[in-house]
C-alpha positions as CSV (number, residue, x, y, z in Angstrom):
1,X,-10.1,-57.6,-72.3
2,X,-7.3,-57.5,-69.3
3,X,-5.3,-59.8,-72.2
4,X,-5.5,-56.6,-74.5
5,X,-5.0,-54.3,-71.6
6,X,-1.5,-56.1,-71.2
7,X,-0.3,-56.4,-74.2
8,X,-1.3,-53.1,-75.1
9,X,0.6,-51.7,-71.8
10,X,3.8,-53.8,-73.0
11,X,3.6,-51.9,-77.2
12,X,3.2,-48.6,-75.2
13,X,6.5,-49.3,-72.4
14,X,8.3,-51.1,-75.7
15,X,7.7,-47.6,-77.6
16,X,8.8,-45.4,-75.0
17,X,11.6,-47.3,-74.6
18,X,12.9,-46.8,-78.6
19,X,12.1,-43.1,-78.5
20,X,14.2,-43.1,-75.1
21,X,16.6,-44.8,-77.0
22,X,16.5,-42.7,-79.9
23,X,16.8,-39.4,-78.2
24,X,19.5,-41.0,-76.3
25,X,21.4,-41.7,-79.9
26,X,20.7,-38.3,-81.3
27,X,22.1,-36.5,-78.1
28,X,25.3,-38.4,-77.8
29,X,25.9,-37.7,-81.8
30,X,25.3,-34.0,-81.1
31,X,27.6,-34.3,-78.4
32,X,30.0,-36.5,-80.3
33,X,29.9,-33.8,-83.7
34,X,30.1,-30.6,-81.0
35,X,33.7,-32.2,-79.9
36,X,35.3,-32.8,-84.1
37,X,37.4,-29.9,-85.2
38,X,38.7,-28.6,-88.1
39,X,42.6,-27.8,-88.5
40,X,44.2,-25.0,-90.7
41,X,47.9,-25.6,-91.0
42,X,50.3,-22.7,-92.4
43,X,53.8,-24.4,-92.7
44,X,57.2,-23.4,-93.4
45,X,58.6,-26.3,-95.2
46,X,62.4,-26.9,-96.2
47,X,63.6,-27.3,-99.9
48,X,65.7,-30.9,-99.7
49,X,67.3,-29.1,-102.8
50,X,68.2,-26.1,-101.8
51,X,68.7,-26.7,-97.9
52,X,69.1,-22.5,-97.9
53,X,65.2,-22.6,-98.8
54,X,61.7,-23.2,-97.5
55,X,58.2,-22.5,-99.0
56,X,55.3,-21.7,-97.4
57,X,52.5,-24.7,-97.8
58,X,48.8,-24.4,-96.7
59,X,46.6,-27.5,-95.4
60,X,44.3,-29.1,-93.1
61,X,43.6,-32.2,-91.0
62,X,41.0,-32.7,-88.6
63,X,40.9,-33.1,-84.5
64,X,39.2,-34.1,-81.6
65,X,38.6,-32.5,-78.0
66,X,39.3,-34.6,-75.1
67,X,39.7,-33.3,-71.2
68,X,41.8,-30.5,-70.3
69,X,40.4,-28.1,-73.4
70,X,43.1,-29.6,-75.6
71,X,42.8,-30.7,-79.2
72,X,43.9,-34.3,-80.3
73,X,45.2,-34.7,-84.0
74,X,48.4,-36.2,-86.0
75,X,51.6,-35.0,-86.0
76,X,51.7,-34.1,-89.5
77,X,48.8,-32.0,-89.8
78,X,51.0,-29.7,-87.6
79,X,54.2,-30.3,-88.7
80,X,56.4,-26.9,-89.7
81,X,53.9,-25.2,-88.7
82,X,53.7,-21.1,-88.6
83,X,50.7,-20.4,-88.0
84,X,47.7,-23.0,-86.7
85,X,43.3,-22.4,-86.6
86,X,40.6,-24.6,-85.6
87,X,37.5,-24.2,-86.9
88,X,34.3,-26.2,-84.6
89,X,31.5,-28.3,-86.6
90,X,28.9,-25.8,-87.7
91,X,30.3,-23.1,-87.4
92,X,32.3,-20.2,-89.4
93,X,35.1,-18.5,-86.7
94,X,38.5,-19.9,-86.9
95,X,40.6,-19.7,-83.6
96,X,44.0,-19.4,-83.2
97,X,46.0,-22.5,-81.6
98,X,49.2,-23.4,-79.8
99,X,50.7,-25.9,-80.3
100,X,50.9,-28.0,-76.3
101,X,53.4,-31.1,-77.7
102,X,54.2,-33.2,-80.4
103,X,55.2,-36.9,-80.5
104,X,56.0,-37.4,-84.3
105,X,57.5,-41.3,-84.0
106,X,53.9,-41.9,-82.9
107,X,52.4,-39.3,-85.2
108,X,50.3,-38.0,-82.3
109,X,50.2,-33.8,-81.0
110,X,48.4,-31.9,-79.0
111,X,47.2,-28.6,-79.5
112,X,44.8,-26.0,-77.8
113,X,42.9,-22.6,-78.0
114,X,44.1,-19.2,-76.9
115,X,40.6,-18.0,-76.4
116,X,39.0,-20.6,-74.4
117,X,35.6,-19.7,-74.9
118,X,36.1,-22.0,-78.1
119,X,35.3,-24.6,-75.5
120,X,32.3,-23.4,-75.0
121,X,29.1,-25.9,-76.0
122,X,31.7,-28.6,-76.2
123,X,32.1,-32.2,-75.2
124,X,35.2,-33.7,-74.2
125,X,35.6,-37.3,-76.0
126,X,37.0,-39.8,-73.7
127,X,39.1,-43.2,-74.5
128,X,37.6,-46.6,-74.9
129,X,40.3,-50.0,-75.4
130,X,41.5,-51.2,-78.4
131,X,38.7,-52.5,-80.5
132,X,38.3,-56.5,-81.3
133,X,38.7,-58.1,-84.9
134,X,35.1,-57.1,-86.9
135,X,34.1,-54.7,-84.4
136,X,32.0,-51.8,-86.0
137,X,33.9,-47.9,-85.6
138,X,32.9,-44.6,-86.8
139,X,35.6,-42.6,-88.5
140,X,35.0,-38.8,-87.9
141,X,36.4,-35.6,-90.0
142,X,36.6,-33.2,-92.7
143,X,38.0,-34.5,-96.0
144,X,39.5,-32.1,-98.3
145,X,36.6,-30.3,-100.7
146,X,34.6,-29.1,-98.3
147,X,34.0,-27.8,-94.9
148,X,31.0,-30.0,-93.5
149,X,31.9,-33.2,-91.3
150,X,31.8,-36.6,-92.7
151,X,31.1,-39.5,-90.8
152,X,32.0,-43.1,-92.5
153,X,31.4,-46.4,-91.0
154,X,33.4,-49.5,-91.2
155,X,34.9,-52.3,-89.3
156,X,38.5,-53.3,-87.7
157,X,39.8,-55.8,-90.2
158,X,43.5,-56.1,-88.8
159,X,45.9,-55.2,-85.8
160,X,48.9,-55.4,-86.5
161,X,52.7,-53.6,-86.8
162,X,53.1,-51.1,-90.0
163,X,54.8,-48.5,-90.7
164,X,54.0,-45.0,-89.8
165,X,54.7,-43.3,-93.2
166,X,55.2,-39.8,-91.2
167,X,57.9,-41.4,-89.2
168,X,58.8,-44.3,-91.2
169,X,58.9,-46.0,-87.8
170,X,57.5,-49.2,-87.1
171,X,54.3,-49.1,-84.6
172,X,50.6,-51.2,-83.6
173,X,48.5,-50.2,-85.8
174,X,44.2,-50.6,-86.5
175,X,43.2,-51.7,-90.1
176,X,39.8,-50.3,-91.3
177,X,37.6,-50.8,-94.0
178,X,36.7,-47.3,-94.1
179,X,37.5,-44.3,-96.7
180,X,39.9,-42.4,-95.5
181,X,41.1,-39.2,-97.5
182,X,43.3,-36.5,-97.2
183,X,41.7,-33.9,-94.7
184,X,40.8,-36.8,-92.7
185,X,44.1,-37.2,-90.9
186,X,43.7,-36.5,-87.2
187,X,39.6,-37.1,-86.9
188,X,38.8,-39.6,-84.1
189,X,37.9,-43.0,-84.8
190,X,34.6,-43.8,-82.3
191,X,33.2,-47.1,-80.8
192,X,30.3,-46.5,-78.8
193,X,31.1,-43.2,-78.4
194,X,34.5,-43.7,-77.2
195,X,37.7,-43.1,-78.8
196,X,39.5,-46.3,-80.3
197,X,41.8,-44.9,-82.7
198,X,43.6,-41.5,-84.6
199,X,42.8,-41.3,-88.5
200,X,47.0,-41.7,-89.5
201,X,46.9,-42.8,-92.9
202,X,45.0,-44.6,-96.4
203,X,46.1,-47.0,-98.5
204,X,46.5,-45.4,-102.2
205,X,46.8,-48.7,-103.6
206,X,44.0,-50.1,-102.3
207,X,40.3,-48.8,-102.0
208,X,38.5,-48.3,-98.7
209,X,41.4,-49.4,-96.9
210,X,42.9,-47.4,-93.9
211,X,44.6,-47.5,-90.5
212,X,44.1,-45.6,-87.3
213,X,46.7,-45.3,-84.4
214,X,45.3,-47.8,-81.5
215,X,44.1,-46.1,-78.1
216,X,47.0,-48.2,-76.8
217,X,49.8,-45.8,-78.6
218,X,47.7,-42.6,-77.7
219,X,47.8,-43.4,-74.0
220,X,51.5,-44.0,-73.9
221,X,52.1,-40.9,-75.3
222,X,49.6,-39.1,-72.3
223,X,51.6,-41.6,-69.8
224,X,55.3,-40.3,-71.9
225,X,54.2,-36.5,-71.4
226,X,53.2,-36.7,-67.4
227,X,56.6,-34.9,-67.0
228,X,55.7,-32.6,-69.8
229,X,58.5,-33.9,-71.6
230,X,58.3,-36.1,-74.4
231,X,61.1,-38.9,-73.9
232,X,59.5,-41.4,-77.1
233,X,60.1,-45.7,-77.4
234,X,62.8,-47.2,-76.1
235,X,65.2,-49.4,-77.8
236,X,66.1,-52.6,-77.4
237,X,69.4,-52.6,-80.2
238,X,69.0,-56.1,-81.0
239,X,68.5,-57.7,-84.4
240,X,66.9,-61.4,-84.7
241,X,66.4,-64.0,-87.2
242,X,63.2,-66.0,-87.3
243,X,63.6,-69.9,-86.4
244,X,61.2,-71.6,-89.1
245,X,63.8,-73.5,-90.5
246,X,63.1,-77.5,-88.5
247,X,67.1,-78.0,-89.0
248,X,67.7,-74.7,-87.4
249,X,65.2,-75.8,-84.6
250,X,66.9,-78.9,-84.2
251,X,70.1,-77.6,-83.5
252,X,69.2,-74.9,-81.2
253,X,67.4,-77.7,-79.0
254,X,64.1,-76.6,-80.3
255,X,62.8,-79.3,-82.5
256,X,59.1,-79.4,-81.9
257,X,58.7,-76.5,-80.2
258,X,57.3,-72.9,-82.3
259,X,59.5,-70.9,-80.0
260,X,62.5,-68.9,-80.7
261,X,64.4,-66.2,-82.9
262,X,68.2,-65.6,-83.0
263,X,69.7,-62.8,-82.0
264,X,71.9,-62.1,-85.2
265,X,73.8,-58.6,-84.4
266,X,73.5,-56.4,-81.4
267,X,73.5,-52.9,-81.8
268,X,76.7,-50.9,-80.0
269,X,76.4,-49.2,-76.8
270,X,72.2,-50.4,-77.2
271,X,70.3,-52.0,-73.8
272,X,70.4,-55.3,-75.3
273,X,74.5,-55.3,-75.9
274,X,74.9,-54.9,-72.6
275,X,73.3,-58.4,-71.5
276,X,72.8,-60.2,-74.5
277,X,75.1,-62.1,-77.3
278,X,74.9,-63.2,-80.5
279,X,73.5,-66.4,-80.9
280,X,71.6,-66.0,-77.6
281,X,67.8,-67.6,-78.7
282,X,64.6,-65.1,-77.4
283,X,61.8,-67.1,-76.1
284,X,59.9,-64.8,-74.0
285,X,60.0,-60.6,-73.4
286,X,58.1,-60.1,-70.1
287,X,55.6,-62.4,-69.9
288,X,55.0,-62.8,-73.5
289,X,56.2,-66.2,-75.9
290,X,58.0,-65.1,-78.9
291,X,57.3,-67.2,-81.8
292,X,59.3,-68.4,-84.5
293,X,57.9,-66.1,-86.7
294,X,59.2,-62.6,-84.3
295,X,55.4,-62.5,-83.6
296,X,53.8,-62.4,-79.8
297,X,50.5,-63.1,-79.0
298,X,49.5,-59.9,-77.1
299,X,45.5,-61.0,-77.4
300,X,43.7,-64.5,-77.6
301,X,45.0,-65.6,-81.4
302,X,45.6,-62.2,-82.3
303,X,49.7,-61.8,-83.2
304,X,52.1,-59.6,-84.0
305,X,55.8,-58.0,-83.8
306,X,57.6,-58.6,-80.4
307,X,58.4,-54.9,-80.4
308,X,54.4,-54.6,-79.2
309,X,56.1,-55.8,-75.5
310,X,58.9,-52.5,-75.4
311,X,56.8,-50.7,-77.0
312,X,54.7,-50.9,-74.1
313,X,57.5,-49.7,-71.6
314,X,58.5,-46.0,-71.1
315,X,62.1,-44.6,-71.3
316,X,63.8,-45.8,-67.9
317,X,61.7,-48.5,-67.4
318,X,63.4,-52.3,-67.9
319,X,62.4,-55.5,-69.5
320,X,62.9,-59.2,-69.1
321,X,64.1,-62.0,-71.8
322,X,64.1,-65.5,-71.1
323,X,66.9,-66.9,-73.6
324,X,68.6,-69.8,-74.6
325,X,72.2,-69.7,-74.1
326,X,74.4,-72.8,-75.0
327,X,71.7,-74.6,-74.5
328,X,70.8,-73.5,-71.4
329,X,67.9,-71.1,-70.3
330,X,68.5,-68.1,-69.0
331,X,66.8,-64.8,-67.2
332,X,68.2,-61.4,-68.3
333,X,67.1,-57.7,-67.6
334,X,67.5,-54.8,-69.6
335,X,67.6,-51.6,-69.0
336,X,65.7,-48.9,-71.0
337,X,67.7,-46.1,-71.4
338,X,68.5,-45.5,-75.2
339,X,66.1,-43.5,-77.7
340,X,65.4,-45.1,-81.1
341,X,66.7,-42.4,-82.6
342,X,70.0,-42.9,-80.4
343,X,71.1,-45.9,-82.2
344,X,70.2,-44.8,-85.2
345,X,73.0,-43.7,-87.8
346,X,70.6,-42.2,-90.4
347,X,68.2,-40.0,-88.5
348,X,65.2,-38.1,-89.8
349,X,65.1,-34.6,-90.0
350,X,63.6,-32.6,-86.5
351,X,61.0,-31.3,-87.3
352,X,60.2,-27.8,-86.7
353,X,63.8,-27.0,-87.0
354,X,65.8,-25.8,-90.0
355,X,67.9,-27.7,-92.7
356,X,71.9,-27.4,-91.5
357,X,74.0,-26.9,-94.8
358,X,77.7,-25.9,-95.5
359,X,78.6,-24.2,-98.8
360,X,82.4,-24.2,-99.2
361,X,83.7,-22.9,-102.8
362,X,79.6,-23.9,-104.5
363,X,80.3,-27.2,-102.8
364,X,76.9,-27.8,-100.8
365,X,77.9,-29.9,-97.9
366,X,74.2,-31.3,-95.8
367,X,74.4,-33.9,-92.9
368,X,73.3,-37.6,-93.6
369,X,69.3,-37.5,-93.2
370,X,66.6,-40.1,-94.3
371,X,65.1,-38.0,-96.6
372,X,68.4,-37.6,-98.6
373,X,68.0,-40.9,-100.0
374,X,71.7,-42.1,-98.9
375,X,73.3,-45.1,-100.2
376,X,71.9,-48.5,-98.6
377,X,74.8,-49.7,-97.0
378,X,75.0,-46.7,-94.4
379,X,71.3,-47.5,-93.2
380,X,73.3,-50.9,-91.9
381,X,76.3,-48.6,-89.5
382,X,75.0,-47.6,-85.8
383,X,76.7,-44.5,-84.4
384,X,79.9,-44.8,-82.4
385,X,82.6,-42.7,-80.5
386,X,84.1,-42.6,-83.7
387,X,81.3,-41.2,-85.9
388,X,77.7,-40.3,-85.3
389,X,76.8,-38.5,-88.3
390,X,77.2,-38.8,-91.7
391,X,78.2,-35.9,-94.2
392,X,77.1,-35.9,-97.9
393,X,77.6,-33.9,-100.6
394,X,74.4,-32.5,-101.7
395,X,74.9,-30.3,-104.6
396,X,77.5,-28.7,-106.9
397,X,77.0,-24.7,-107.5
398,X,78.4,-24.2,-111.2
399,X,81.7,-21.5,-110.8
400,X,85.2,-21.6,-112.2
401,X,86.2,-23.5,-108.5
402,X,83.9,-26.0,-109.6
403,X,84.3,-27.4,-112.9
404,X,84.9,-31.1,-113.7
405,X,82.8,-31.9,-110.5
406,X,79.4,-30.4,-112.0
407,X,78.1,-34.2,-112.3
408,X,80.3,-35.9,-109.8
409,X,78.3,-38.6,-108.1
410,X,80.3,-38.0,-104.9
411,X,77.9,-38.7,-102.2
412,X,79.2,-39.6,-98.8
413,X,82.1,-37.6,-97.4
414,X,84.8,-39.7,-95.5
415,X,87.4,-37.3,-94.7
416,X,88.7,-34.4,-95.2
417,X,92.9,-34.0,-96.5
418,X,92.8,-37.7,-94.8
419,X,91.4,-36.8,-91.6
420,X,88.0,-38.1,-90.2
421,X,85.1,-36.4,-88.7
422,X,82.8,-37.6,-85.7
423,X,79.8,-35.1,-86.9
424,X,78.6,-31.9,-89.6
425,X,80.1,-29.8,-86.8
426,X,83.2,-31.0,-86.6
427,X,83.7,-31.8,-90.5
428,X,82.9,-27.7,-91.0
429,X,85.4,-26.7,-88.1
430,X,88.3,-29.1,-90.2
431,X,87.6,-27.0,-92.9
432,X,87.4,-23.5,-91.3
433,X,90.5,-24.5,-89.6
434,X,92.4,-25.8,-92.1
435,X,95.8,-23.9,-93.5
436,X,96.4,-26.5,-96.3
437,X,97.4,-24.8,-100.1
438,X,94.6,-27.6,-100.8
439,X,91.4,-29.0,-99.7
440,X,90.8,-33.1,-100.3
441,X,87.4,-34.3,-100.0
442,X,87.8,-38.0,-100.5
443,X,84.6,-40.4,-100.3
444,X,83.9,-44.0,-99.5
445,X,85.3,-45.1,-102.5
446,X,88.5,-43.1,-102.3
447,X,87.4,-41.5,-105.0
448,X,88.3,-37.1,-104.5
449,X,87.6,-34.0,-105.1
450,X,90.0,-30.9,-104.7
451,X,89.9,-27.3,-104.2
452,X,92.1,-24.4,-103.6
453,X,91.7,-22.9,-100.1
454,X,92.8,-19.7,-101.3
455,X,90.8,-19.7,-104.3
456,X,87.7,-20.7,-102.2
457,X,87.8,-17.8,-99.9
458,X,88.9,-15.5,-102.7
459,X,85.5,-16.0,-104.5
460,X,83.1,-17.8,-101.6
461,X,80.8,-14.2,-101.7
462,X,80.6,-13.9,-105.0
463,X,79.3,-17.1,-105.8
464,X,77.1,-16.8,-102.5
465,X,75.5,-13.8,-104.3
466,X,75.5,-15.3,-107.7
467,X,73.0,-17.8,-106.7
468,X,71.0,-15.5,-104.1
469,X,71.9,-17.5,-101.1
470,X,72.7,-15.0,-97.5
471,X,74.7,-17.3,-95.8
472,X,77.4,-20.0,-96.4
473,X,76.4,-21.8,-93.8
474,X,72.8,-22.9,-91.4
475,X,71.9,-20.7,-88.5
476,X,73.1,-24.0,-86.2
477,X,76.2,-23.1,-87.3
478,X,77.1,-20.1,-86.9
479,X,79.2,-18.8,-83.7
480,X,77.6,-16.6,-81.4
481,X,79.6,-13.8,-80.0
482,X,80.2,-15.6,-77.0
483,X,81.9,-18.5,-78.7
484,X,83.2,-15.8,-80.9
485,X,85.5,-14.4,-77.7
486,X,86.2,-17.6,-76.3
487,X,88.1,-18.9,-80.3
488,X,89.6,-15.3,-79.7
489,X,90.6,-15.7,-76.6
């Protein structure tokens, strides 16, 4: 009977302990559901075409609420944005947001509520680490079709550098063997009911194959923004070559040894040209090995990029090599103090911001930007004092001035009646300038193109109004009236 009595005791402490258990799973899923939003994006977004343009374009993403009654979701589910709501799970009231900051390299912003009793009933989500290999997440969100939450399980099948396809930049990144659709973008991904991850982006060619931005990145952008200024990755300017090759090994003084890229090319005026040569071998960032292969081991056989040690650092901050120099090892610091985007020729368009364009005679004249598709061998030129932007000629407006050039592949601009320009500014001031019977546009070919000043300012407005455009030229442009006196004066 006390046997009975026991065991009886232990089924009844056992059960108690599953329904404690259970009520303790269904609370921290209410809790987890009450902090999931849904985002409603109004954007204005620019015509690549017609750079005079934009069009308005509605869609939504989805978001999480973490401390400080702010809203955690992607860069590009607020990109261009107009107008922004948030809709809470379960209920039908949108709220107006504001947008707090956005980190597009990273594809990260922050957004909030101008009516903070949205907060109300609400849970703030807090951050966990970055997940291991096979660990088992929870993807959060609202896919497009419908307006209730979805919740899809999977497991973390790789960590490793890809490219953010909203930046194009290069960045750690969480593989999942989840569904991830459009509407998703910007839902939290959740490991015991922490956050792990940001939905970025699927993989069309693939099924059931997607990839979350790693806690790591999130917190560096929270640790970037302390200042309330958003300063992005620093770059290091230097371009390597693996060391697989044994006879390449060998002659470096590496044979044996899985150690080692060449430094190929440094990029000018970069952190690394400043301390580093070419033909100096890496073998270590910080306290980090760099393997043949450009890899690093940042977790117990777990590899990738070497860029996961700088991306690590903030802007101002410095980082060690060790190198091989002639032979010899060597210690060298560099300092932090160039943007990505400094060193880069071909930049991506700002967001947010409005296309620049110069119409001279129904000649559409645009800056050199990524999403012009410009001619390979100018993604391979780093700004200098010389030149730090490119100019291209976008379009040709049909019109008497015109004609011959109405299927000209011109494409790059080089100078201007022989003269070179350092930026779009300064090629539209040599124009607007200019007293010359006639203007020479001459590309990187040498190939030209030739107009009539007088003829160009003769008919500029009428072909302006022909094709419904108000302005020759971008807002950026344009001289305020205080410029305006000072060119008088």
């Amino acid at each position: 009977m006390m046997k009975l009595k026991i065991l009886l005791s232990m089924l009844f402490l056992l059960y108690t302990q599953i329904l404690s258990a259970k009520s303790d799973n269904n609370t921290t899923n209410v809790n987890i559901k009450n902090s999931i939003v849904k985002i409603f994006t109004v954007a204005n977004v620019p015509d690549y075409g017609e750079p005079w343009s934009s069009h308005i374009k509605e869609f939504t993403g989805s978001g999480c609420i973490i401390s400080g009654q702010r809203i955690l979701t992607n860069a590009h589910v607020v990109t261009d944005y107009t107008y922004v709501e948030v809709l809470k799970n379960g209920e039908t009231k949108r709220y107006e947001a504001e947008i707090l900051s956005i980190a597009h390299e990273s594809d990260l912003a922050l957004i909030t509520v101008k009516d903070k009793s949205f907060f109300d009933n609400t849970n703030s989500l807090e951050f966990g680490e970055l997940p291991e290999l096979q660990e088992k997440i929870s993807v959060y969100g609202f896919p497009r079709g419908g307006d209730t939450l979805s919740i899809t399980n999977g497991v973390v099948s790789r960590i490793e550098h890809q490219v953010y396809v909203h930046s194009q930049k290069y960045h750690l990144a969480i593989q999942i063997d989840a569904a991830i659709n459009a509407g998703n973008s910007g839902g939290p991904a959740l490991s015991n009911g922490k956050i792990v991850g940001l939905v970025m982006q699927g993989k069309t060619s693939a099924e059931n194959i997607g990839y979350i931005i790693p806690v790591s990145v999130i917190k560096h952008y929270f640790e970037d923004m302390k200042d309330k200024k958003y300063d992005g990755y620093p770059a290091l300017g230097i371009l390597t070559q693996t060391l697989e090759s044994p006879v390449m090994k060998e002659m470096y003084g590496l044979k044996g040894k899985k150690l080692g890229v060449r430094i190929r090319e440094l990029i000018p005026n970069s952190p690394g040209s400043k301390v580093l040569k070419a033909g100096d071998i890496m073998i270590a960032v910080d306290n980090f090995n760099i393997y043949s292969n450009y890899k690093v081991e940042f977790r117990d056989k777990e590899f990738t990029d070497y860029a996961y040690v700088s991306d690590m650092h903030q802007m101002g901050e410095s980082i060690d090599f060790t190198i091989l120099r002639d032979g010899k090892e060597k210690r060298v610091t560099l300092f932090l103090d160039k943007k990505k985007d400094d060193l880069t020729f071909i930049k991506n368009r700002k967001p947010e911001s409005k296309l620049s364009y110069y119409i001279y005679g129904g000649l559409v004249f645009v800056p050199g930007l990524k999403q012009y598709y410009l001619p390979s061998k100018y993604h391979r030129i780093y700004p200098d004092e010389e030149r730090e932007e490119l100019v291209v000629l976008k379009r040709v407006l049909s019109s008497p001035l015109t004609k011959g050039y109405r299927s000209y592949g011109f494409g790059v601009v080089e100078t201007v009646n022989g003269k070179g320009f350092k930026n779009f500014k300064e090629f539209v001031n040599l124009l607007e300038s200019s007293k010359e019977k006639y203007i020479v546009f001459e590309n990187e070919y040498y190939r030209q193109m030739v107009v009539k000043r007088k003829d160009v300012l003769k008919t500029q407005n009428s072909i302006l109004k022909k094709y419904n455009i108000k302005a020759a030229k971008s807002d950026d442009l344009q001289i305020d009236k205080k410029e305006k006196a000072l060119v008088l004066n």
